[in-house]
FITORGU-106545 format. One record per residue (C-alpha): residue in three letters; x negated, y negated, z. Coordinates in steps of 0.05 Angstrom, whole numbers, plus 5000, padded with zeros to 4 digits. Each point is the difference from the previous one (the first is absolute). Last residue first. Layout:
// FITORGU-106545
ALAXYZ
...
END
This chain:
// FITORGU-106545
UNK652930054486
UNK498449595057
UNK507249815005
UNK501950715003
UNK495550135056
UNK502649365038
UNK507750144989
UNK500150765025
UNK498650694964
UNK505250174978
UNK504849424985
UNK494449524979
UNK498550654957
UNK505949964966
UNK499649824929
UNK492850434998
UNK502450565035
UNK506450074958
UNK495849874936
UNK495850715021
UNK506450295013
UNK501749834937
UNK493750254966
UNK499850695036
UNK507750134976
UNK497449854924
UNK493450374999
UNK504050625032
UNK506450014951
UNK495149874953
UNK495550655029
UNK505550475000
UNK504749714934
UNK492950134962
UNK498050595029
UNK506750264995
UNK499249924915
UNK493350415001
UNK501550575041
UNK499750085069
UNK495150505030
UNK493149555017
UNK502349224989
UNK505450315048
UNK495950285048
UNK493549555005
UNK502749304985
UNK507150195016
UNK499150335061
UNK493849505025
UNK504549374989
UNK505450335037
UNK496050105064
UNK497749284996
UNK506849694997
UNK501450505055
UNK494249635041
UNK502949404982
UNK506950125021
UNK497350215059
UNK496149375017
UNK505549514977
UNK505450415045
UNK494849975068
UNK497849204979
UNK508049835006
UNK502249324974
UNK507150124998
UNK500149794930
UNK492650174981
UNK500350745029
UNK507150054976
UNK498149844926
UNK493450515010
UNK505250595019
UNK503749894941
UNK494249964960
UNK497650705029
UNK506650204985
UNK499749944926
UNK492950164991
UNK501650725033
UNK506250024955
UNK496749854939
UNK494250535027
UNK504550555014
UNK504749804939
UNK494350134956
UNK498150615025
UNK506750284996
UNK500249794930
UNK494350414986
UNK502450625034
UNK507049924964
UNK496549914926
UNK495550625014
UNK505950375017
UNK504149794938
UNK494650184964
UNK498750685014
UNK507550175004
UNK500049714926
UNK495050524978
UNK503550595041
UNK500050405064
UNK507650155020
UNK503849495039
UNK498950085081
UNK493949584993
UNK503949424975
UNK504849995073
UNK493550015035
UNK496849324959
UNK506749675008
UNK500050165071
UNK492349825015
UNK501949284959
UNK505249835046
UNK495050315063
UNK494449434979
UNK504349425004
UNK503650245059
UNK493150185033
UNK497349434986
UNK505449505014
UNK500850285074
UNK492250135015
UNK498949224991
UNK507249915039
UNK495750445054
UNK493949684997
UNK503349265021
UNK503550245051
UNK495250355023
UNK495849395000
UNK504549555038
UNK500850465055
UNK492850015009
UNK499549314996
UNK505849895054
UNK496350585045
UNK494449544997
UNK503649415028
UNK504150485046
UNK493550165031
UNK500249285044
UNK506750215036
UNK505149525028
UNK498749444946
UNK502050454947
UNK507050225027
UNK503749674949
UNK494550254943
UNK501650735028
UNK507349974981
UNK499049714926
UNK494650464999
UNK504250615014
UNK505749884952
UNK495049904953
UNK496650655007
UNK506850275003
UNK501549724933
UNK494350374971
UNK502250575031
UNK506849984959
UNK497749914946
UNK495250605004
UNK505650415010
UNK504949724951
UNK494050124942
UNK498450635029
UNK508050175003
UNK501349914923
UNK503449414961
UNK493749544981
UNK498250464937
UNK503850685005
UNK495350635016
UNK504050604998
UNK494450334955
UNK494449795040
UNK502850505057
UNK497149705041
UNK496649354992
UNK493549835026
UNK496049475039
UNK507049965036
UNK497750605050
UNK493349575019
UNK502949345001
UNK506550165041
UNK495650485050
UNK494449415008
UNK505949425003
UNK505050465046
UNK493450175046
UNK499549305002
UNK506349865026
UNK499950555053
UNK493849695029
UNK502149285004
UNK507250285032
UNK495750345045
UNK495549415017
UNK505749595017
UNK502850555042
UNK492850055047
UNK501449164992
UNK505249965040
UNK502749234995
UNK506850104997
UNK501849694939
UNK492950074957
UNK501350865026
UNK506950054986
UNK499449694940
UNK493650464979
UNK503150585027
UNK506949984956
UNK495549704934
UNK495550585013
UNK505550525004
UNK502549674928
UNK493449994977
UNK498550845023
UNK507350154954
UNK497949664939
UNK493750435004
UNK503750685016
UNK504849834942
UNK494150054951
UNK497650695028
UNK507150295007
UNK502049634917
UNK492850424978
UNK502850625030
UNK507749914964
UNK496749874932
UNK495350655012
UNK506050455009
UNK504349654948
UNK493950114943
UNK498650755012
UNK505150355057
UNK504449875051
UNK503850525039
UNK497849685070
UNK497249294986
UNK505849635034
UNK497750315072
UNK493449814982
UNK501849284986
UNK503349995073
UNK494050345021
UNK495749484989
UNK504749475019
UNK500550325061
UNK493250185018
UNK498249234979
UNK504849705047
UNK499750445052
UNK492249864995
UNK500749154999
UNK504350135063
UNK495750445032
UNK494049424994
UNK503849485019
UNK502150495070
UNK492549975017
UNK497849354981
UNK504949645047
UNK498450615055
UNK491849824989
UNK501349215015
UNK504050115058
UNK495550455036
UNK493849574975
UNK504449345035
UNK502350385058
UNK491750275014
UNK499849475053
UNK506750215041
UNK505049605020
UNK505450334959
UNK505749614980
UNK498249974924
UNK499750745011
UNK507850134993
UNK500049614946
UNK494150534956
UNK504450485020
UNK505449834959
UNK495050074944
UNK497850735013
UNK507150235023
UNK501849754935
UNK494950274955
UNK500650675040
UNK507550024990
UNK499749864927
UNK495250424985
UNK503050545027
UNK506749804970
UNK496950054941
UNK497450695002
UNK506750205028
UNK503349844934
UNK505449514983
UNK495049424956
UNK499550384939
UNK502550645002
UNK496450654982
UNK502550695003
UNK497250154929
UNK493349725030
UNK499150615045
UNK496449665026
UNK497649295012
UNK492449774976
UNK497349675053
UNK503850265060
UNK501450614973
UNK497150455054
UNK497749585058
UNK493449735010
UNK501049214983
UNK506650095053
UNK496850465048
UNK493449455006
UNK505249384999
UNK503650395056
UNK493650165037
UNK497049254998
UNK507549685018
UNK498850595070
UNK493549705016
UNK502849294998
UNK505750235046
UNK495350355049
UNK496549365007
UNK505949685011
UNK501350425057
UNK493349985022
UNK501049245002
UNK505150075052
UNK503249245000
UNK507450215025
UNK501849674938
UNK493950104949
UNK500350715018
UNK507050094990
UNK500849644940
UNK494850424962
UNK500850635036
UNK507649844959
UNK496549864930
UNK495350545009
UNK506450485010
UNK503149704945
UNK495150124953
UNK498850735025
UNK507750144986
UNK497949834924
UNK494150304993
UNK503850645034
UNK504549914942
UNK495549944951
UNK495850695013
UNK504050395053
UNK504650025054
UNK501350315073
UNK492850264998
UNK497249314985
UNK504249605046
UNK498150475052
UNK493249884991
UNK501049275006
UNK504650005055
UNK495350525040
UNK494249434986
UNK504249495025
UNK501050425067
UNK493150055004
UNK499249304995
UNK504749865062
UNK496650535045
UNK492149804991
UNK502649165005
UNK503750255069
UNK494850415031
UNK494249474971
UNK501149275020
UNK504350055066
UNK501249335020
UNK508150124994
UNK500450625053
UNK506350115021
UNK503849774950
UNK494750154954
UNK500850735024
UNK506149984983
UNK499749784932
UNK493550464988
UNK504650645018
UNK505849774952
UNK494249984941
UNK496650675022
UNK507450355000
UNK502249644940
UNK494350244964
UNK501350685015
UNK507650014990
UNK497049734927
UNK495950574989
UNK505650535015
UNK504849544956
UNK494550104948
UNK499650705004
UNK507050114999
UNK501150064922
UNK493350504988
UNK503750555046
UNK496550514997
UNK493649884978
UNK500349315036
UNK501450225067
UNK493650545013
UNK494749534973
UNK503049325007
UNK500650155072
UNK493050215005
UNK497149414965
UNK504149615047
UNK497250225067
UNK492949984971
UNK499849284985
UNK504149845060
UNK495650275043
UNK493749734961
UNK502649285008
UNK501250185081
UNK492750355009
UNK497449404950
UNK502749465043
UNK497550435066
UNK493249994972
UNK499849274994
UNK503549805067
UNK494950385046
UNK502649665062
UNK505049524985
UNK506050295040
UNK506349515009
UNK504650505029
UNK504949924953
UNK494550144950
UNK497250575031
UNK507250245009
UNK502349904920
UNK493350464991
UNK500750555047
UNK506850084968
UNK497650004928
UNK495050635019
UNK505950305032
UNK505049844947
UNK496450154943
UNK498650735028
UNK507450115018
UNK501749744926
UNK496250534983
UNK502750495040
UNK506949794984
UNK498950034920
UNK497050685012
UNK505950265035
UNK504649784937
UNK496850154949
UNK498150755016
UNK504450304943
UNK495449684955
UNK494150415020
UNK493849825034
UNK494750465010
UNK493049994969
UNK500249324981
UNK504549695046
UNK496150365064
UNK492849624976
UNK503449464994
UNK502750005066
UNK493750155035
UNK496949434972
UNK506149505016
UNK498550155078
UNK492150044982
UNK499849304970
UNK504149655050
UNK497050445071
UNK492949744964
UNK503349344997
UNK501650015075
UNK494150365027
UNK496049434986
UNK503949505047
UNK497250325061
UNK498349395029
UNK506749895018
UNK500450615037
UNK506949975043
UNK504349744938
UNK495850564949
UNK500950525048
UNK508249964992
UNK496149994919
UNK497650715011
UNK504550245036
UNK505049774955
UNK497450224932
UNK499250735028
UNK507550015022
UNK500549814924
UNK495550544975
UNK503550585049
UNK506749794969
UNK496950024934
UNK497050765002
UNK506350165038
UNK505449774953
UNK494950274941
UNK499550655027
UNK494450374954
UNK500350654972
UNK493550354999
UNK498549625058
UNK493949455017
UNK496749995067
UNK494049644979
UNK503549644956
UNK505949785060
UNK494449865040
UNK495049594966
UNK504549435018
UNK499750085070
UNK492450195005
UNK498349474961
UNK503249475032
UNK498350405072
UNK492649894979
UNK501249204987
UNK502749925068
UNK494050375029
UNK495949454963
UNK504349505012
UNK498350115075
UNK503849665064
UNK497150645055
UNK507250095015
UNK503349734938
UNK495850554956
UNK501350605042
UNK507449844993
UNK499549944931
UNK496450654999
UNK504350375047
UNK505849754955
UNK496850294945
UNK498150715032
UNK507250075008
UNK501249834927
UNK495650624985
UNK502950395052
UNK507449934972
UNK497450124939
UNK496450625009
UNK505850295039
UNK504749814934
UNK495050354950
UNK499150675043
UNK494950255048
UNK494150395000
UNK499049954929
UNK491850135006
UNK498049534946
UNK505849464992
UNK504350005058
UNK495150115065
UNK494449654954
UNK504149435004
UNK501649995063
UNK492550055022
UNK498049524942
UNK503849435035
UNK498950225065
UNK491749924976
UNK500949294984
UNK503849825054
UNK494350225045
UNK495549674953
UNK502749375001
UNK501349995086
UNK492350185008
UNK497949444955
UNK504849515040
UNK497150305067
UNK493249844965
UNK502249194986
UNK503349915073
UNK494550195040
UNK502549695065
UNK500450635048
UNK507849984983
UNK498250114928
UNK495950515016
UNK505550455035
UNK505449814945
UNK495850234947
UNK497450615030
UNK508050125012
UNK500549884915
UNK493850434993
UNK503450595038
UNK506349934966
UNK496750154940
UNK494850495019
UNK506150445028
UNK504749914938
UNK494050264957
UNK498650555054
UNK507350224990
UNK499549974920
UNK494150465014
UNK503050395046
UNK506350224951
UNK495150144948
UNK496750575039
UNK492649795034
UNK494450324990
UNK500750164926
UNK492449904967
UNK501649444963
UNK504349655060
UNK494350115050
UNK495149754947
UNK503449464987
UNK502249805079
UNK492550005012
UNK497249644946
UNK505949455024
UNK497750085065
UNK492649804983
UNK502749454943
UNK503349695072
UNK494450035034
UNK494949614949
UNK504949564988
UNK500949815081
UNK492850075003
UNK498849474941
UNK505049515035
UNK497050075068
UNK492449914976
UNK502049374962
UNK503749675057
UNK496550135066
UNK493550204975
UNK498549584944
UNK503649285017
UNK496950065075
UNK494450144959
UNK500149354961
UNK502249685057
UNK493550155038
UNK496149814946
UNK503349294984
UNK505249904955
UNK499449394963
UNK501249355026
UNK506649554996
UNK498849364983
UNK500749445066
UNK505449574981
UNK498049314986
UNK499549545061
UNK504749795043
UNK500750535047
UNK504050215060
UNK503249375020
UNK496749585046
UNK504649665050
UNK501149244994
UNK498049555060
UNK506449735037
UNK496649415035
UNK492450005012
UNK498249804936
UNK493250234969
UNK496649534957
UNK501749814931
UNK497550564949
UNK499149544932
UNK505150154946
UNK498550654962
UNK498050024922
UNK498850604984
UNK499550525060
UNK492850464998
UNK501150714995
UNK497550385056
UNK492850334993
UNK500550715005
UNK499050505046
UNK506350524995
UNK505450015053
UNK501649274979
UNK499549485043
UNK506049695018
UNK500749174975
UNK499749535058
UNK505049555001
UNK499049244995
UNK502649645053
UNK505049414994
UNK500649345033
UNK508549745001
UNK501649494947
UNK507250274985
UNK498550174924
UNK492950275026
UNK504250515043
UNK504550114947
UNK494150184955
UNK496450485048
UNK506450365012
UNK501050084932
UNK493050294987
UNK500850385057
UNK505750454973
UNK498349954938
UNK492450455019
UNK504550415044
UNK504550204939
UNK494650144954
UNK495850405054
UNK506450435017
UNK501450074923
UNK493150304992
UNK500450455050
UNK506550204975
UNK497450194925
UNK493850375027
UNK505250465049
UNK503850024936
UNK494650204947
UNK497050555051
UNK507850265006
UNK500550054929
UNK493250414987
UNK502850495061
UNK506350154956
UNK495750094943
UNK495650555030
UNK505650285031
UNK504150034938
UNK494550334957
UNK498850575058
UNK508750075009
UNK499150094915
UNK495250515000
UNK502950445069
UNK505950074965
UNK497750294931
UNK495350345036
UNK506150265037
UNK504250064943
UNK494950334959
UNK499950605052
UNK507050055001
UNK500450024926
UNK495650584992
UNK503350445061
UNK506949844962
END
């Protein structure tokens, strides 16, 4: 004890050193500041009267600027009128000065010792006696003058005798040393009582704590008498050291929280005298909830529920309290840190609920959450009653009572079902928002859609159901997830159309995109799945029949969604769906062209009469579909010109890949089903016969539609179908002069290149009969 005494009072005598110093800084910077306000106001003063009395055509004086206590030259005026001469009637007083403030000069000699011997001197022999008695009480102590009884005695003595040194300087005007004398007096009662209890057990655990807390209402009332925070802040400590300082081998939890919570209210009662004081009130926060913790993990038990849900709650409620007043008060001092004090109240308040409740009773801890909520929400409604201008209390207490809805929701449920009951939440913040026109409401909402797309993308099956054996298409709860986001997304996207806000239009724009893009997943997850489902117990050729009939499917299914979106989009002139019906249609042309480039199995292959062929037939006539829409709204949108082309060529490529691949694939069967025969002489032929004619139907075919496409070119007189089918004219010429002429045999050479020489030549006559046709009246008269 003899130790920490003495570094108490250095301790002490440190800081009160520090504080005077800056306490007598401050009060240099105000007298400078009012002087300088007092020349500012003067100086307006007679400027104004000098104008009014020009304004009424009355002589003026000029007034004399002050001379400053320093010799210096004044500072000339810019621009004055001319002095008229003196007037006789009413002249105008001189204010004090009208020139610049005079700077302030450095000390002079005489200060500067004034400064030394009556500040500097006094602080270092103050240290330098206080070290000397502490020497003195350590070596007594060490060498046993004094029992232990006295010693605790002379600490109670030295204690009360600063605080009534205190009290006698203060009332001799030194404010800042009687403060210095007051912290170290309740410094040293602190460490009397508990040296009493801890080293010399002179008296027991509930005497100690009774003086403790009676040295912490001496503080506080120490500290409203000479008005210090810094005494304040010492009883802070000392009160909530207390109880640790004073700990018990088996501690009383209805009196450890009881004395917290009387705690909590003295502190914040000083909180609505002390305004400035405003710091003590998160500290009193952090080391309220502190203390708790640090009890719940060394000594709650479950049979304790019930009392520690009340002292809890009785924690919330003082710290909310002081909060609902403030803002029925209409407080705005120190507004930001008393938003986080209440955010961090709650924060803490319901972590420690869901700590203790949700353990044992996991089905209540969302009701718990939500009787929160409702509190905080029913709380801003009156207090907008009362208070409508208020723009943070009530904004602070209705979004945390959507974030307790939203946590709730996800303890109540889980995975899609809490997507789903997030959906409609957004939807109804949504509305509500928009109605009563809270944009933090709305706000809220959008950040909410963002968490239930994240959950449902994250969740555990949503790509790829399971288990799959309980799958079923359509009535599952990952698609009414989807469903209910998509919705809530695209209903939404109405409800903003009234907004009157500038980013309405982006908003709008990224909810359409949003729920298009859910619905093009639900549709793919569940078609995926829905062939996976049919998969299980499926081996060999069925197996990888039913996997290339899910990949095919998925491409007729993206055109049909992108004939839906594209309608809706060209009828209702939203253009974020347009372009998601554009997308989703030619993901169906890449994904129909790529998995169609191949049969599988080749053996169930059946010219024409197979799903490829019914699947890329039935894109193609989407990609009419869609330019027959597109070309009626061509005069609305100048890229629908190009898009047209593009269309067109697809189109185009994909009947090309069509006949190839059938041509090709009939051959691929025959040649599959021949391998399966045993290895002989004829096999050998047979094969070599199939692979030649399969290169000779390639490039018959090829030639073929190329003509085709050249007929239509001419007839409707299209340069885009004349080019392509010349640049597949020229593709086939190079297959069959350097692949066929290469690996066919003799007699397929012939039928290859006559078949070539043949087509060539009447497309050749076709140009020439109509090139008045093609290429316009005046070229082919020139010819």
């Amino acid at each position: 004890m003899e130790a920490l005494l003495l570094v108490v009072l250095v301790v002490a005598l440190y800081i009160y050193i520090s504080k005077t110093n800056k306490l007598a800084s401050k009060v240099d910077e105000l007298e400078r500041g009012i002087h300088d306000q007092a020349n500012a106001v003067w100086k307006t003063t007679a400027q104004l009267e000098l104008e009014l009395r020009k304004l009424r055509g009355l002589p003026v004086e000029q007034p004399k600027p002050r001379v400053p206590p320093t010799p210096a030259p004044p500072l000339p005026s810019a621009a004055e009128p001319p002095t008229p001469p003196p007037s006789v009637l009413h002249p105008i007083p001189t204010p004090p000065s009208l020139a610049a403030p005079p700077l302030r000069p450095s000390r002079t000699r005489a200060e500067w010792e004034a400064l030394i011997g009556g500040k500097l001197l006094n602080r270092i022999g103050a240290l330098a006696l206080i070290i000397g008695v502490g020497f003195f009480l350590k070596y007594a102590f060490d060498n046993d003058w004094f029992p232990e009884w006295m010693r605790v005695l002379i600490g109670f003595v030295a204690g009360m005798a600063l605080l009534s040194g205190g009290a006698r300087f203060h009332k001799q005007g030194f404010q800042i040393f009687a403060q210095g004398l007051v912290g170290a007096g309740i410094s040293i009662l602190y460490l009397s009582v508990y040296a009493s209890f801890n080293f010399y057990h002179l008296v027991p655990q509930p005497v100690a704590f009774v003086l403790m807390s009676a040295v912490t209402v001496v503080t506080f009332l120490q500290a409203f008498k000479y008005d210090s925070l810094a005494v304040s802040l010492l009883g802070w400590a000392g009160g909530f050291l207390t109880p640790f300082l004073l700990r018990a081998d088996q501690p009383n939890e209805v009196g450890l929280f009881t004395y917290i919570g009387l705690l909590d209210l003295g502190l914040l009662a000083a909180l609505l005298k002390k305004d400035p004081w405003v710091i003590l009130e998160p500290l009193t926060l952090v080391a309220t909830y502190v203390t708790y913790e640090l009890w719940d993990q060394r000594y709650y038990t479950v049979d304790k529920l019930s009392v520690t849900v009340l002292f809890l709650t009785l924690f919330w409620g003082v710290f909310y309290a002081l909060d609902v007043l403030r803002a029925l008060r209409r407080t705005t001092t120190f507004a930001t840190l008393r938003q986080f004090v209440g955010a961090f109240n709650a924060l803490f308040y319901v972590a420690a609920m869901y700590d203790i409740i949700d353990p044992q009773y996991p089905r209540w801890t969302g009701a718990v959450l939500l009787v929160i909520g409702a509190a905080y929400l029913a709380t801003a409604l009156a207090i907008k009653r009362r208070r409508p201008e208020d723009v943070a209390v009530i904004p602070r207490h209705i979004l945390t009572a959507i974030v307790l809805l939203v946590i709730a929701t996800s303890i109540q449920f889980s995975d899609f079902a809490t997507v789903a009951w997030w959906s409609v939440e957004a939807f109804v913040l949504v509305w509500s928002g928009i109605h009563w026109k809270q944009r933090y409401v709305w706000q809220a909402a959008l950040g909410l859609f963002a968490l239930a797309i994240l959950e449902l993308l994250t969740a555990e099956g949503a790509l790829s159901y399971a288990p799959i054996e309980s799958f079923r298409l359509i009535l599952n709860w990952r698609a009414l997830a989807f469903a209910a986001l998509a919705a809530a997304l695209g209903t939404s996207t109405a409800l903003f159309k009234r907004l009157d806000e500038k980013q309405s239009a982006a908003i709008q724009i990224a909810l359409h995109y949003g729920w298009c893009a859910l619905v093009f997943i639900l549709c793919t997850v569940e078609t995926n799945d829905a062939f996976s489902r049919l998969k299980i117990n499926t081996t060999g050729a069925l197996r990888a029949s039913l996997a290339y009939a899910g990949s095919m499917t998925l491409a007729a299914i993206w055109t049909i969604y992108s004939l839906v979106l594209s309608w809706v989009g060209l009828r209702k002139n939203m253009l974020p769906i347009l372009y998601c019906g554009l997308a989703s249609l030619f993901l169906a042309i890449g994904s129909g062209a790529l998995q169609g480039s191949a049969f599988i199995p080749i053996e169930r292959f059946s010219p024409l009469i197979n799903i490829r062929a019914g699947v890329l037939a039935f894109i193609v006539v989407g990609l009419l579909i869609h330019a027959l829409w597109l070309k009626e709204s061509l005069k609305a949108y100048d890229w629908i010109g190009n898009l047209l082309s593009a269309i067109r060529l697809a189109v185009v490529l994909l009947v090309f890949e069509l006949v190839s691949v059938e041509t090709r694939d009939y051959f691929e069967r025959a040649i599959a089903l021949t391998n399966q025969i045993a290895a002989s002489t004829d096999v050998s032929e047979k094969l070599t016969r199939l692979r030649n004619l399969k290169q000779l139907a390639l490039s018959g075919v090829w030639l073929v539609y190329c003509t085709g496409l050249m007929v239509v070119g001419i007839w409707r007189r299209t340069v885009g179908l004349r080019a392509v089918a010349i640049v597949l004219f020229g593709i086939t010429i190079v297959k069959i002069f350097f692949y066929d002429l290469s690996f066919l045999e003799t007699l397929y050479r012939i039928f290859s290149f006559i078949g070539l020489g043949l087509i060539l030549l009447a497309v050749s006559y076709l140009y020439r009969r109509y090139k008045a046709v093609i290429f316009g009246e005046a070229l082919g008269a020139e010819d």
